[in-house]
C-alpha positions as CSV (number, residue, x, y, z in Angstrom):
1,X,-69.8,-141.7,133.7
2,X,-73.3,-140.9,134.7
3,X,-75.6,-138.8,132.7
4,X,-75.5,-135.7,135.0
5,X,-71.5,-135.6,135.2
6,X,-71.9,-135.5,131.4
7,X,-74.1,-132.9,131.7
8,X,-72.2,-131.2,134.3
9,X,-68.7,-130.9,132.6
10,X,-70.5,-129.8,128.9
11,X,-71.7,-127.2,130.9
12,X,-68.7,-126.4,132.8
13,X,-66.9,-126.5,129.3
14,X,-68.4,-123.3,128.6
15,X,-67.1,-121.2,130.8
16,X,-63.8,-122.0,129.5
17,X,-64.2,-121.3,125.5
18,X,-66.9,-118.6,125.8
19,X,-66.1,-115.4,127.2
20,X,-69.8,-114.3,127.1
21,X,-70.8,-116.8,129.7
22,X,-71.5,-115.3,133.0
23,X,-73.7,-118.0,134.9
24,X,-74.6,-121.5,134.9
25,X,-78.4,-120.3,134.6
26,X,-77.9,-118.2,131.9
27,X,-75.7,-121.3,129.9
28,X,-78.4,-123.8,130.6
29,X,-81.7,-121.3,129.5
30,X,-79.9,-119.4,126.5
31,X,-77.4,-121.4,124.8
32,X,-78.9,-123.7,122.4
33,X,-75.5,-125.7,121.8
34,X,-75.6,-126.6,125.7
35,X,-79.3,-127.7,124.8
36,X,-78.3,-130.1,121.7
37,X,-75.2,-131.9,123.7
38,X,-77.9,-132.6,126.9
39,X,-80.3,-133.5,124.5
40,X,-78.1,-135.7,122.4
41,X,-76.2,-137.5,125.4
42,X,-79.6,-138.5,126.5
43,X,-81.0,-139.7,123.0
44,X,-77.3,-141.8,122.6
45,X,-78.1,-143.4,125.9
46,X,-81.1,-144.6,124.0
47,X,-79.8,-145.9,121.1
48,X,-77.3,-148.0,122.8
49,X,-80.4,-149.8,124.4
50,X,-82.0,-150.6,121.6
51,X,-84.4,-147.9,121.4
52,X,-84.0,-146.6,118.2
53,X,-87.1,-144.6,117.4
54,X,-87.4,-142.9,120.6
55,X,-83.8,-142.2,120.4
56,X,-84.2,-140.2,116.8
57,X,-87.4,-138.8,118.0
58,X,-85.6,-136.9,120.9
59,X,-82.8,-136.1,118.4
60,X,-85.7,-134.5,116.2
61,X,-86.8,-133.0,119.4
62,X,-83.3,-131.4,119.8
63,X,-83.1,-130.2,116.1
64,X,-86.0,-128.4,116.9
65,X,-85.3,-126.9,119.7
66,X,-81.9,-125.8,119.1
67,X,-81.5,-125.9,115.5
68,X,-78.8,-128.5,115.7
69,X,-79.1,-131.8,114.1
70,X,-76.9,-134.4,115.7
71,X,-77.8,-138.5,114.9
72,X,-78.2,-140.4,118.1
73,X,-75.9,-142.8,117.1
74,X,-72.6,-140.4,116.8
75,X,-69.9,-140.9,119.7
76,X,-69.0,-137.5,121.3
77,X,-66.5,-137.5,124.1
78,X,-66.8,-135.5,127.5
79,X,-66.9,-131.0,127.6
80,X,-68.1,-130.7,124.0
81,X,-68.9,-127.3,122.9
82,X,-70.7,-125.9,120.2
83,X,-70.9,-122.4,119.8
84,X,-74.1,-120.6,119.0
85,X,-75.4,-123.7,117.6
86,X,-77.1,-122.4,114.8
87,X,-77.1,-124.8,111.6
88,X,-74.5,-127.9,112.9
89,X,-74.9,-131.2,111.5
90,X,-73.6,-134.3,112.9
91,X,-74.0,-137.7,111.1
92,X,-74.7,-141.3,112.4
93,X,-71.0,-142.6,112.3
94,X,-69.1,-139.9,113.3
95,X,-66.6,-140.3,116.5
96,X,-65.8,-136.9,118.7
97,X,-63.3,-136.8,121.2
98,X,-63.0,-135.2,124.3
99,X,-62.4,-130.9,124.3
100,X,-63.6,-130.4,120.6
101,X,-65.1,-127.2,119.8
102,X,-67.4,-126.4,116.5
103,X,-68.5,-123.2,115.8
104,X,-72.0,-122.6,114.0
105,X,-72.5,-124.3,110.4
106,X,-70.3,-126.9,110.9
107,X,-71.0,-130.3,108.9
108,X,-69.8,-133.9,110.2
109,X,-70.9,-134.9,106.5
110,X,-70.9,-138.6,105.0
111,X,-69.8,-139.3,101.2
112,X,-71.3,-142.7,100.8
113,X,-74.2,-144.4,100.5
114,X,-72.9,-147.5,102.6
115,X,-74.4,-148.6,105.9
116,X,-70.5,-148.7,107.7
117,X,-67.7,-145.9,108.6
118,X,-69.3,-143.0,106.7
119,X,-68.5,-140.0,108.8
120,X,-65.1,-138.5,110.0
121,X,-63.5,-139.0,113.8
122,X,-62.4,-135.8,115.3
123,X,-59.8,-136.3,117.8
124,X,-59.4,-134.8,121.0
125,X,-58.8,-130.6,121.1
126,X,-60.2,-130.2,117.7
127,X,-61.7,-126.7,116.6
128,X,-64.1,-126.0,113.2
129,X,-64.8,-122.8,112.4
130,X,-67.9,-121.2,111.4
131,X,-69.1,-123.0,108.7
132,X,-66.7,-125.5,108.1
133,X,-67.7,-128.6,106.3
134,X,-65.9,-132.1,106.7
135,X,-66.6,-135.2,104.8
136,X,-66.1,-138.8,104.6
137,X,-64.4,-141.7,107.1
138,X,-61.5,-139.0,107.6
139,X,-59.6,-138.9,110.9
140,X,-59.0,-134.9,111.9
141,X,-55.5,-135.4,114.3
142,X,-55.3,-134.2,118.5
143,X,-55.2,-130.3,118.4
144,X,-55.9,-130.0,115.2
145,X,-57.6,-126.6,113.8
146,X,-60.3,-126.3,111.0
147,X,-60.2,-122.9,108.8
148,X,-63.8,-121.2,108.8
149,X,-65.8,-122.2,105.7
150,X,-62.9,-124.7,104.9
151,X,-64.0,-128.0,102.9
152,X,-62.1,-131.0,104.1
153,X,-61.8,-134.3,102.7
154,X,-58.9,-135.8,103.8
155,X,-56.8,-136.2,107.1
156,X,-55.1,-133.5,108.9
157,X,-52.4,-134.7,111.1
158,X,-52.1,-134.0,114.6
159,X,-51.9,-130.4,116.0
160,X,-51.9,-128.8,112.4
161,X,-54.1,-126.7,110.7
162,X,-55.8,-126.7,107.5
163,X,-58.0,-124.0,105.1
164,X,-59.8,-123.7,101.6
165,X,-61.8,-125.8,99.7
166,X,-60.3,-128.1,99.6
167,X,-58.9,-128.0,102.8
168,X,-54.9,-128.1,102.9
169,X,-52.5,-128.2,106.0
170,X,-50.6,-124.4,106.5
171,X,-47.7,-123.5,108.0
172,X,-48.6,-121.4,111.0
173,X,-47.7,-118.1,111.8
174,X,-47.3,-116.7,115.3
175,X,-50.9,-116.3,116.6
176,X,-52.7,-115.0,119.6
177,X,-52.4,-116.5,123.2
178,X,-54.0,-119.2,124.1
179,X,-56.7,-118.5,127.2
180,X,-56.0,-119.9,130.5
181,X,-57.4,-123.0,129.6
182,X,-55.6,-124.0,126.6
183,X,-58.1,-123.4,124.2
184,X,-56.8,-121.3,121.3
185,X,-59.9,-119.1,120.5
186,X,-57.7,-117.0,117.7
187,X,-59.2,-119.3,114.7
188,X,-59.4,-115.9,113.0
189,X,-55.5,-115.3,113.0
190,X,-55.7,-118.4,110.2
191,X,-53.5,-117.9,107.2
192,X,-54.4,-117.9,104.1
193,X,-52.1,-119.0,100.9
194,X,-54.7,-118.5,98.5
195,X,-54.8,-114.9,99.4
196,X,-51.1,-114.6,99.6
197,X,-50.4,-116.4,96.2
198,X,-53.8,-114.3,94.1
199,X,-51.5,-110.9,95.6
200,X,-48.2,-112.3,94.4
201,X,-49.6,-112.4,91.0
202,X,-50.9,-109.4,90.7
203,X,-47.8,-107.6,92.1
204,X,-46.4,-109.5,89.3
205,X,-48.9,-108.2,86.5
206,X,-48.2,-105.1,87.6
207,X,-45.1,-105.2,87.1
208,X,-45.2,-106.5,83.5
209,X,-47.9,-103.9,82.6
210,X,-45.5,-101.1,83.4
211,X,-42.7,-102.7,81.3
212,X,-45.0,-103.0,78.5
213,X,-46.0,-99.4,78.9
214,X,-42.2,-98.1,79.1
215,X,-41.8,-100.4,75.9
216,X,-39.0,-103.0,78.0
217,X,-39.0,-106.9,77.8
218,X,-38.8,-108.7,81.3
219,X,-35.1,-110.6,81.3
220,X,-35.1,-114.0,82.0
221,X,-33.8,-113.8,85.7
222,X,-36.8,-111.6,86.9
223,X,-39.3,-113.8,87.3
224,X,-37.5,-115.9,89.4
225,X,-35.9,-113.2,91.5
226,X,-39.4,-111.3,91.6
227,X,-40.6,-115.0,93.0
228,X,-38.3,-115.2,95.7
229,X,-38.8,-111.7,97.0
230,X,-42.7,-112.7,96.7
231,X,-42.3,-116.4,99.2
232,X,-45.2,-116.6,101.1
233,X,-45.1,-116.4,105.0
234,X,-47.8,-119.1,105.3
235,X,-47.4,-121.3,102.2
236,X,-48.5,-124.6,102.1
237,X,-47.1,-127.5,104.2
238,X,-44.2,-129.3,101.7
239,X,-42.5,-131.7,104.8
240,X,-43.6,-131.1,107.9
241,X,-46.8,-128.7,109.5
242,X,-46.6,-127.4,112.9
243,X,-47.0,-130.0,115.8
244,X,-47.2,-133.1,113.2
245,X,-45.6,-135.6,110.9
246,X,-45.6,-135.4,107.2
247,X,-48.6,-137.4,106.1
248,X,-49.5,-138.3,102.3
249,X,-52.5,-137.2,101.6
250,X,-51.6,-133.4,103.2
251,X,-47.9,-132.7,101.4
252,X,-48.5,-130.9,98.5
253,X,-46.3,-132.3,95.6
254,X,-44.8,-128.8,94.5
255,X,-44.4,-125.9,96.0
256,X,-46.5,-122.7,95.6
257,X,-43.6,-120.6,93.9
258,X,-43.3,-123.1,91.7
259,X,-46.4,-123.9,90.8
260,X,-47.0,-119.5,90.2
261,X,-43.4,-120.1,87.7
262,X,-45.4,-122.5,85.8
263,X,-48.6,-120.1,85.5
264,X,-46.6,-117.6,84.8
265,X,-44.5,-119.2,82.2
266,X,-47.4,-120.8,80.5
């Protein structure tokens, strides 16, 4: 694919996942995501040649310009998007595929000092939210979605979604449509089990407070029938997440209730 048609469909890309856009002029003269892919697919062209210094130099060029740091040497597929480009970092090794969308503050990060696979590969369809950070040689599965401010260090498996720091894989919950292009813009409508488990317990506090105050001692079956009643809608992924296969390093080895029982009980 030429340089232009590269150009064209990031461009084009836009009008699909931005509901702000309203012209190609305005995309190309005020978006400075649109800015850092041009620049970058340019400055990648470069390195492949064998010129590595003028390559960086554009890509410090770029950074400049659009506040978005992205290594000449990264491999990003067609109609990438980022959005607002503020404060995006994407390192040497990392591997993009086609349709991803990052939203700003988004760190492709490395862990290791070593001159080989350093950065993760995001499959085609990803979406990072606002601030997300992922790190290491970790694969992020087709489809999959990254909770704003999430920390991820592991793989997700295709089409699910992770959260938190660290990041783990959540059952979803019936969200939003999707637009007329297929790109599911309600990344907001995110569970969050953390949440969900920090309010279970202090329902459950204040429940024992007022039987301390009316001078009662909790039976033994209340906890566990207080637990029940308190499942949450969007636990944690145990078997299987939403659009994916159970993978090792995402099921967790307990279950949220149960892990609360032991909190509770110790």
């Amino acid at each position: 694919m030429s340089l232009f048609s590269e150009w064209r469909d990031d461009i084009r890309c836009v009008f699909e996942r931005d509901p702000a856009a309203r012209s190609t002029f305005e995309v190309l003269t005020t978006y400075p995501g649109v800015h850092a892919i041009m620049i970058y697919r340019l400055s990648h062209r470069l390195w492949l040649s064998g010129w590595r210094y003028l390559a960086r130099f554009l890509s410090f060029f770029g950074r400049f310009v659009s506040n978005v740091d992205i290594h000449p040497g990264a491999t990003i597929g067609p109609r990438f998007f980022i959005d607002h480009g503020a404060c995006v970092v994407i390192g040497e090794t990392a591997e993009v595929g086609k349709d991803v969308t990052l939203y700003h503050g988004v760190t492709l990060g490395g862990t290791s000092w070593n001159k080989g696979k350093r950065h993760p590969t995001l499959e085609d369809g990803v979406l990072v939210g606002a601030g997300a950070k992922i790190l290491g040689p970790i694969t992020i599965g087709a489809h999959a979605r990254v909770g704003a401010n999430s920390v991820v260090v592991a793989d997700v498996p295709t089409g699910c979604t992770v959260v938190g720091i660290p990041g783990k894989v959540v059952k979803l919950r019936e969200a939003g449509q999707v637009n007329p292009y297929g790109i599911d813009l309600d990344h907001h409508l995110i569970p969050d089990p953390v949440g969900k488990a920090i309010a279970c317990l202090l329902e459950r506090i204040d429940q024992l407070e007022k039987k301390l105050e009316q001078g009662q001692t909790p039976a033994s079956g209340t906890q566990e029938h207080f637990y029940a009643a308190c499942h949450p809608d969007n636990s944690i992924c145990e078997e299987n997440c939403v659009g994916g296969a159970a993978h090792p390093s995402t099921v967790a080895p307990e279950s949220l209730t149960e892990r609360r029982k032991t909190v509770a009980l110790d």
